[in-house]
C-alpha positions in Angstrom: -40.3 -0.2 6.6 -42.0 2.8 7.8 -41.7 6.1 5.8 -39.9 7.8 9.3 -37.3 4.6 8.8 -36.7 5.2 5.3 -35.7 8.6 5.2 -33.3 7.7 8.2 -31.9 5.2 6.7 -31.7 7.8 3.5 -30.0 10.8 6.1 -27.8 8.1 7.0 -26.6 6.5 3.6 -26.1 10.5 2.4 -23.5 10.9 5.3 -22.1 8.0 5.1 -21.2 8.5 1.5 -19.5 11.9 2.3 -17.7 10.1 4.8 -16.6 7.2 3.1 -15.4 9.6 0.6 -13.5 11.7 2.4 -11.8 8.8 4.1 -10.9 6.4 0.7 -7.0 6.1 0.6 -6.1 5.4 -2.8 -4.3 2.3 -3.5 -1.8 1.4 -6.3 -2.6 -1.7 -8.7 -2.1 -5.2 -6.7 0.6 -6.4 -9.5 2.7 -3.1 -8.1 3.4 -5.0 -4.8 5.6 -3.1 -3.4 3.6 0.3 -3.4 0.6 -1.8 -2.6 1.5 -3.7 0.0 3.5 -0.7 1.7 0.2 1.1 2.4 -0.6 -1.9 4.9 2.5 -1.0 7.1 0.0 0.3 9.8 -1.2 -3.2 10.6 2.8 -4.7 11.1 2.6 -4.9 14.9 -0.1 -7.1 15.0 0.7 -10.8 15.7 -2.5 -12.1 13.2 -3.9 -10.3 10.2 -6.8 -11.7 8.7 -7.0 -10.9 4.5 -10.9 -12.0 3.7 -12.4 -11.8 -0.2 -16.0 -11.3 -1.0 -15.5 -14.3 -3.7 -13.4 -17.2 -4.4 -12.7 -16.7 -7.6 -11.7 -12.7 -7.9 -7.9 -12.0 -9.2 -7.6 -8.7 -7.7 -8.5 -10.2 -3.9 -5.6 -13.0 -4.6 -3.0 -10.2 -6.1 -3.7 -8.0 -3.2 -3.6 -10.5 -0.5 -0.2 -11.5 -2.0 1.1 -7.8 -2.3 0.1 -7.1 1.6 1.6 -10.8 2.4 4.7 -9.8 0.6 5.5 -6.9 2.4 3.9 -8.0 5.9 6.8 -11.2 5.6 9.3 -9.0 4.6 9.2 -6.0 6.6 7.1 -6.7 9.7 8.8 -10.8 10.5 5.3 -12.9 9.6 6.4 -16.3 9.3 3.0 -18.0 8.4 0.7 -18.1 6.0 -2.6 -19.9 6.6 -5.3 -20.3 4.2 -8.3 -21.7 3.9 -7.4 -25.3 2.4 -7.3 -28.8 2.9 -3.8 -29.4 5.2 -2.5 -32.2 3.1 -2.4 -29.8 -0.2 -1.0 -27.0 1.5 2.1 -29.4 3.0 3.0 -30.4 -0.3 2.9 -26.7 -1.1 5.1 -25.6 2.5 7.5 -28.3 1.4 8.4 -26.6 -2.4 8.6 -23.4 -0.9 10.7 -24.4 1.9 13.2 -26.3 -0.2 11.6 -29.6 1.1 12.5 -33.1 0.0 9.6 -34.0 -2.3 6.2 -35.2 -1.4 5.0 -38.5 -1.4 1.6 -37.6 -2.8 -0.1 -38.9 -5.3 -2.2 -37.0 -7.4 -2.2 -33.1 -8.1 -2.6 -30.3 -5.2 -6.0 -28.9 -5.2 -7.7 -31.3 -7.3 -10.7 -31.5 -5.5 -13.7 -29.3 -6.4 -13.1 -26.2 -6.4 -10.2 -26.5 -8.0 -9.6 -22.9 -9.2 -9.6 -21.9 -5.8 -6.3 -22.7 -4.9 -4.8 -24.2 -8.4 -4.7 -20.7 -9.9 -1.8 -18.7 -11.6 -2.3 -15.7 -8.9 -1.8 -18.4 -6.1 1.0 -20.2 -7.9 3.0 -16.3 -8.3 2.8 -15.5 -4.5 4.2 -19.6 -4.2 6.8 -19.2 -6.4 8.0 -15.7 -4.7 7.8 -17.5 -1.4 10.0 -20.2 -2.8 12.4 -17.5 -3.9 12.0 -15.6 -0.4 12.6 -18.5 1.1 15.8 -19.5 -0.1 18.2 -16.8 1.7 16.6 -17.6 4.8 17.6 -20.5 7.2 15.1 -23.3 8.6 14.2 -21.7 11.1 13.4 -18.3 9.8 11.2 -20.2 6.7 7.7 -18.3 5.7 4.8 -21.8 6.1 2.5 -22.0 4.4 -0.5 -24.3 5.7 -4.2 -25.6 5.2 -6.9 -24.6 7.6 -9.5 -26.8 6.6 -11.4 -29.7 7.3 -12.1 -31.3 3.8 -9.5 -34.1 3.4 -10.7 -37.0 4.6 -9.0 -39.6 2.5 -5.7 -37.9 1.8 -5.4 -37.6 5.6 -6.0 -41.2 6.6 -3.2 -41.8 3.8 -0.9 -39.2 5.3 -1.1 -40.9 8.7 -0.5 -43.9 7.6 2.2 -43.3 5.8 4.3 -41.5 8.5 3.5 -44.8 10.8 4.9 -47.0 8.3 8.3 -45.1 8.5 8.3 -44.9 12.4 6.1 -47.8 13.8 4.4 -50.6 11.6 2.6 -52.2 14.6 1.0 -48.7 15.1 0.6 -48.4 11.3 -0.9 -52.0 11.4 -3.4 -50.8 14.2 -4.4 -47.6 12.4 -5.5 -49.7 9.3 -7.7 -51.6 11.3 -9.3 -48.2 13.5 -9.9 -46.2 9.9 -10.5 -49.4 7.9 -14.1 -48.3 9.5 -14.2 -45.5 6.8 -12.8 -47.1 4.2 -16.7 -47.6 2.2 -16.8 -44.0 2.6 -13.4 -41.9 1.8 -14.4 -41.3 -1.6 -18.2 -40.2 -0.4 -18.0 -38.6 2.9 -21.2 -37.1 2.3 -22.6 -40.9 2.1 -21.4 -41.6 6.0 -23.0 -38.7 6.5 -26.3 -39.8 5.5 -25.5 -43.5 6.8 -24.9 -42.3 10.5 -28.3 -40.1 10.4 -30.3 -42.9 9.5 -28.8 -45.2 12.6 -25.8 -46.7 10.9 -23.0 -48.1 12.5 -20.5 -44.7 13.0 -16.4 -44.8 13.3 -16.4 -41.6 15.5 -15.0 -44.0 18.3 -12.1 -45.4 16.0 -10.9 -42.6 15.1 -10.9 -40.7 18.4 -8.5 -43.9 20.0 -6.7 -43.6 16.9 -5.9 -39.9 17.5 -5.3 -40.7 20.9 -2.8 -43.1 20.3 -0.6 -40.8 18.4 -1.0 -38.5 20.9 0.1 -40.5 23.8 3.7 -41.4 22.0 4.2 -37.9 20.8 7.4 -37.9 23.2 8.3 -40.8 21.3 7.6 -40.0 17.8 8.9 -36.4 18.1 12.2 -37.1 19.1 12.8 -39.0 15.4 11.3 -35.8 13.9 9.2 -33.0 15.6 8.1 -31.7 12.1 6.6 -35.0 10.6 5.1 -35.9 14.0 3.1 -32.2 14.0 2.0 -33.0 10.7 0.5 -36.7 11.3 -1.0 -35.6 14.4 -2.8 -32.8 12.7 -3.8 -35.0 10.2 -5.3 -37.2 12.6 -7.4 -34.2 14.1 -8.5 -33.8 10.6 -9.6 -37.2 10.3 -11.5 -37.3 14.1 -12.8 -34.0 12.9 -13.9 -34.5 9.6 -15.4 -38.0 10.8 -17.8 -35.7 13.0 -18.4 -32.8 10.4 -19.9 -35.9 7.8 -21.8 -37.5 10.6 -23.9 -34.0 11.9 -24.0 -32.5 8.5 -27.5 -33.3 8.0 -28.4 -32.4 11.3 -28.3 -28.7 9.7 -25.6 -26.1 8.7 -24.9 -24.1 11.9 -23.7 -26.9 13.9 -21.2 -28.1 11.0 -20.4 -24.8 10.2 -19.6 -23.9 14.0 -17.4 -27.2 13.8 -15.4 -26.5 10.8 -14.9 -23.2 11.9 -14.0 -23.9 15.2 -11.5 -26.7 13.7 -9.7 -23.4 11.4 -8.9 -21.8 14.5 -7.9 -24.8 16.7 -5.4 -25.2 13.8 -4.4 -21.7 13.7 -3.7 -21.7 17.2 -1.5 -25.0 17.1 0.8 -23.3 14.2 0.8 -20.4 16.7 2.4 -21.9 19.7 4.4 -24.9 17.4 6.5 -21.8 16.0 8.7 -19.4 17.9 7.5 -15.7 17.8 4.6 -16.3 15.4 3.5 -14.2 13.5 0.6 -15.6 10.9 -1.4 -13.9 8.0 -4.6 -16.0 6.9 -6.3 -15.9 3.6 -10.3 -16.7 3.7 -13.7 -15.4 2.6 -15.1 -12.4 4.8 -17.3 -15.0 6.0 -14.7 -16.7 8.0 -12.4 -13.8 8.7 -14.9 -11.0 9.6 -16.4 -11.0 13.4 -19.3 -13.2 12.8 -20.9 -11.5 15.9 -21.5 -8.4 13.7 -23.7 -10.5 11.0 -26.6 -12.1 10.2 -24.8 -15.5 11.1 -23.6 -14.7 14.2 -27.1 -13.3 15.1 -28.5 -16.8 14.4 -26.4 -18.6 16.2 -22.8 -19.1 13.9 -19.4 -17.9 15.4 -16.1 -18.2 13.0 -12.5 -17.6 12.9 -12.8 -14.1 13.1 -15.0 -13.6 16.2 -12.9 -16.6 18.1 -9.5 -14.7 16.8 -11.2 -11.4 18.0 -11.7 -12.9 21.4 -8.6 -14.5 22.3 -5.7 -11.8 20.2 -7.8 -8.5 20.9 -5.9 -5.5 19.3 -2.8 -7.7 18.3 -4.8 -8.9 15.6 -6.7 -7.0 12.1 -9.4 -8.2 10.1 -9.4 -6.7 6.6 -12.2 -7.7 4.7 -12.3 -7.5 0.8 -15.0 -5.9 -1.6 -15.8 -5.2 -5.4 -19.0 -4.0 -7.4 -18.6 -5.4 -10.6 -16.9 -7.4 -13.4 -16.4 -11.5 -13.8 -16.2 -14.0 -11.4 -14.8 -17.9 -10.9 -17.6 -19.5 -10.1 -20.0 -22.6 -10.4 -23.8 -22.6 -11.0 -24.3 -25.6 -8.5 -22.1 -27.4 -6.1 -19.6 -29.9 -7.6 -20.6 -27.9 -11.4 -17.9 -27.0 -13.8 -16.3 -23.8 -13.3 -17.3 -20.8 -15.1 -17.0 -17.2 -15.6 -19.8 -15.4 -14.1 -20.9 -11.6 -14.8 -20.6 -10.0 -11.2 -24.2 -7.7 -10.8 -23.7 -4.1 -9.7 -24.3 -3.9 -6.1 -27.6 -3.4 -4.4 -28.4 0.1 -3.6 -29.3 -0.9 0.1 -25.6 -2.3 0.6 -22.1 -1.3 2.2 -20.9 -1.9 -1.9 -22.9 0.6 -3.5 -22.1 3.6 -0.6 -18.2 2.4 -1.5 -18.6 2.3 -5.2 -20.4 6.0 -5.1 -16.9 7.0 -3.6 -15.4 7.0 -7.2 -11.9 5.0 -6.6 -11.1 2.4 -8.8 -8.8 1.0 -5.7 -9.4 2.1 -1.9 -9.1 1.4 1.3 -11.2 2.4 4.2 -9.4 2.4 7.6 -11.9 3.1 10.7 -10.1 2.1 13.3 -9.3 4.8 16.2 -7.6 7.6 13.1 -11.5 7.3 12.0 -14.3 7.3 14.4 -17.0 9.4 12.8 -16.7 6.7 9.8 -16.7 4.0 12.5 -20.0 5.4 14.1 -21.9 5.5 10.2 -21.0 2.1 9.7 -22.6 0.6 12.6 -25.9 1.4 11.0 -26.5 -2.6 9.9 -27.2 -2.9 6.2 -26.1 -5.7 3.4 -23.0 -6.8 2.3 -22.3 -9.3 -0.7 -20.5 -12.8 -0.1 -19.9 -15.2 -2.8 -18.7 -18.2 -2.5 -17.5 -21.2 -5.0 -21.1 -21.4 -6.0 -22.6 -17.9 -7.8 -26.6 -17.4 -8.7 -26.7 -14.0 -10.0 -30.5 -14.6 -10.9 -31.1 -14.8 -7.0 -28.7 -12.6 -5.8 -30.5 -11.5 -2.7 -31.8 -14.2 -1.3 -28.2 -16.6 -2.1 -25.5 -14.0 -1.5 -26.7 -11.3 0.6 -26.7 -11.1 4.5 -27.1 -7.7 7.2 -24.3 -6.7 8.9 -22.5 -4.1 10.7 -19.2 -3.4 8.6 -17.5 -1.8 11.8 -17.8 -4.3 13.9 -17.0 -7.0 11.7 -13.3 -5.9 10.2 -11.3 -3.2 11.0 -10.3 -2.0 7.7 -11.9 -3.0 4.4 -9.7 -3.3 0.4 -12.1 -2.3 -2.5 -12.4 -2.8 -6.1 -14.8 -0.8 -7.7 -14.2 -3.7 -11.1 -12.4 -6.9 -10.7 -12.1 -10.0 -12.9 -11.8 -13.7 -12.4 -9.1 -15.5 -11.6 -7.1 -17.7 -14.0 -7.4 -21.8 -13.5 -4.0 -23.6 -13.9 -3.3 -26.3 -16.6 -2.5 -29.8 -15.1 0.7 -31.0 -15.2 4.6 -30.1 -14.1 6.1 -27.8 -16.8 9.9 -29.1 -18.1 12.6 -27.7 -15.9 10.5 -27.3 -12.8 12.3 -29.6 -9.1 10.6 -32.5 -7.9 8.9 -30.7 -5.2 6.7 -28.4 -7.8 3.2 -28.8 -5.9 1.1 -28.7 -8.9 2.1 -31.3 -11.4 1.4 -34.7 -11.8 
């Protein structure tokens, strides 16, 4: 950078640092929900809010996500809450906390890697207050709460399956045969994967007749019961979809990561029109949830759910992004590694973090929408943000978890934590006492 740059970028930092100063609204604890979450009444008309994290294992991002939830469901009439899971967990989970018979599944929720992602005690608190919240209220008027994501291969052939034993066994006979094509590889996706690249015999054409099968008696099959049908026919998208993710993920990451995100917001936009005056709140990393078009990613050639939601809900939707400096972390050293807790680094001095942490709240959050534009016009100066993900390197921090990007452009607001700490994993098993529908025992 030349020396004419630097001390630009310097000017600009400087102001931008006032700025953010002046404009830091302090905010309450998370575990206070009610004062918390109150502060985000200004985002209530919206029909989507979008509540990122800058890791996937941070306790404050979960606790405030549930405070702002909380208060969104109970004062504003959000009736969804999508996250970024595997569909097949998160129906056992919608059918304990809305007084569901109990699931036929058969292992634990969330056992998959990373398993403190979801199967944590801050997760289980905001499912156990939606259970409650839940209770008063009549079918109809239930809070959801759904998977996103693209992940469950297996557990998805299962769940079709099953739901075509009950209502057709020819059909259910016919599926076996159409995914009976996968069956070498539920266990090993990633092995299809690398099968199909090196010119082995794919199922993409089973499973796309098998999905359209379903599809072509939904008349049929929803008349028995409009819920279960929804839920095998997602679950066959997941499988057609998850079939193709495996098969081009060695092709490179953009095109599976435009695919899987692309999948996210097809399934956000089904849960949209299958529920009457939806209103949905998603939890997923600022990756996914910020405007991609504002980022390195997008600048390369990845889109995600927050650009496509930007796009199609304009100003009836908010993207608030999540950020920390320091403290510990849920993380693994390597993909499918056990879990551990990490030190977070300090943030870079070249980074959106640092200007925030220089600010001097423990707890903030920076609104530049229209009631800030002079913050608004500093942040489109592009500079680096932090994203971790289930897998931390602190050792090559730049290189592994920073990217450029232009903080206005990519949420509208952004929740800060100057320290945070890790989340807490949950023990397996069902604790004495707990109903049959309890989503994370055995």
């Amino acid at each position: 950078m030349s020396g004419t740059g630097f001390l630009r970028r310097d000017r600009v930092g400087h102001a931008l640092s006032r700025v953010l100063k002046d404009a830091a609204e302090d905010l309450p604890p998370p575990e206070h929900a009610e004062a918390f979450g109150a502060i985000f009444d200004r985002f209530g008309t919206a029909r989507l809010v979008l509540l990122g994290e800058a890791t996937h294992g941070t306790s404050e991002f979960y606790r405030a996500r549930a405070a702002i939830s909380r208060h969104l469901i109970r004062h504003h009439g959000f009736n969804i809450v999508a996250v970024e899971a595997d569909w097949p967990d998160a129906t056992r989970i919608d059918r304990h906390v809305r007084h569901g018979a109990a699931d036929p599944g058969r292992s634990e929720v969330f056992a998959r890697f990373p398993g403190w992602m979801w199967r944590n005690e801050e997760v289980l608190e905001f499912v156990d207050w939606l259970r409650a919240e839940n209770e008063h209220r009549t079918r109809s008027a239930q809070v959801e709460f759904r998977g996103l994501d693209i992940y469950s291969l297996s557990a998805s052939i299962a769940a079709v399956l099953d739901y075509l034993d009950r209502v057709d066994p020819k059909g259910a006979r016919q599926a076996r045969n159409r995914y009976g094509c996968l069956t070498p590889w539920q266990e090993s996706p990633s092995a299809y994967g690398h099968y199909a690249v090196m010119g082995g015999d794919t199922c993409e054409g089973q499973v796309h007749d098998q999905l359209m099968t379903l599809l072509h008696r939904r008349l049929d099959y929803a008349a028995r019961d409009g819920d279960s049908f929804f839920n095998a026919a997602q679950n066959a998208r997941i499988v057609r979809t998850a079939e193709e993710y495996y098969r081009i993920m060695y092709r490179g990451s953009r095109e599976s990561w435009n695919l899987r995100d692309r999948h996210m917001f097809d399934t956000l936009q089904r849960l949209m029109a299958h529920r009457p005056r939806a209103k949905a709140i998603v939890w997923a990393h600022n990756s996914h949830i910020g405007n991609a078009a504002a980022t390195a990613m997008g600048w390369e050639g990845e889109f995600n759910i927050g650009e496509l939601c930007r796009t199609a809900y304009g100003v009836d939707m908010a993207a608030i992004g999540f950020g920390t400096d320091r403290g510990t972390v849920a993380a693994a050293s390597d993909w499918d590694s056990p879990m551990e807790i990490k030190q977070v680094r300090p943030a870079r001095a070249d980074s959106y973090e640092f200007l925030m942490r220089q600010c001097g709240h423990a707890r903030a959050l920076f609104d530049w929408r229209a009631r800030n534009v002079q913050l608004r016009d500093l942040l489109c100066e592009p500079r680096l943000e932090r994203a971790i993900g289930v897998v931390y390197r602190p050792d090559n921090e730049l290189l592994s978890h920073y990217f450029r990007a232009v903080m206005a452009e990519q949420f509208d607001a952004m929740v800060w934590f100057e320290t945070s700490r890790a989340v807490t994993p949950l023990a397996a098993g069902r604790p004495a006492g707990t109903p049959e529908t309890y989503p994370f025992g055995l």
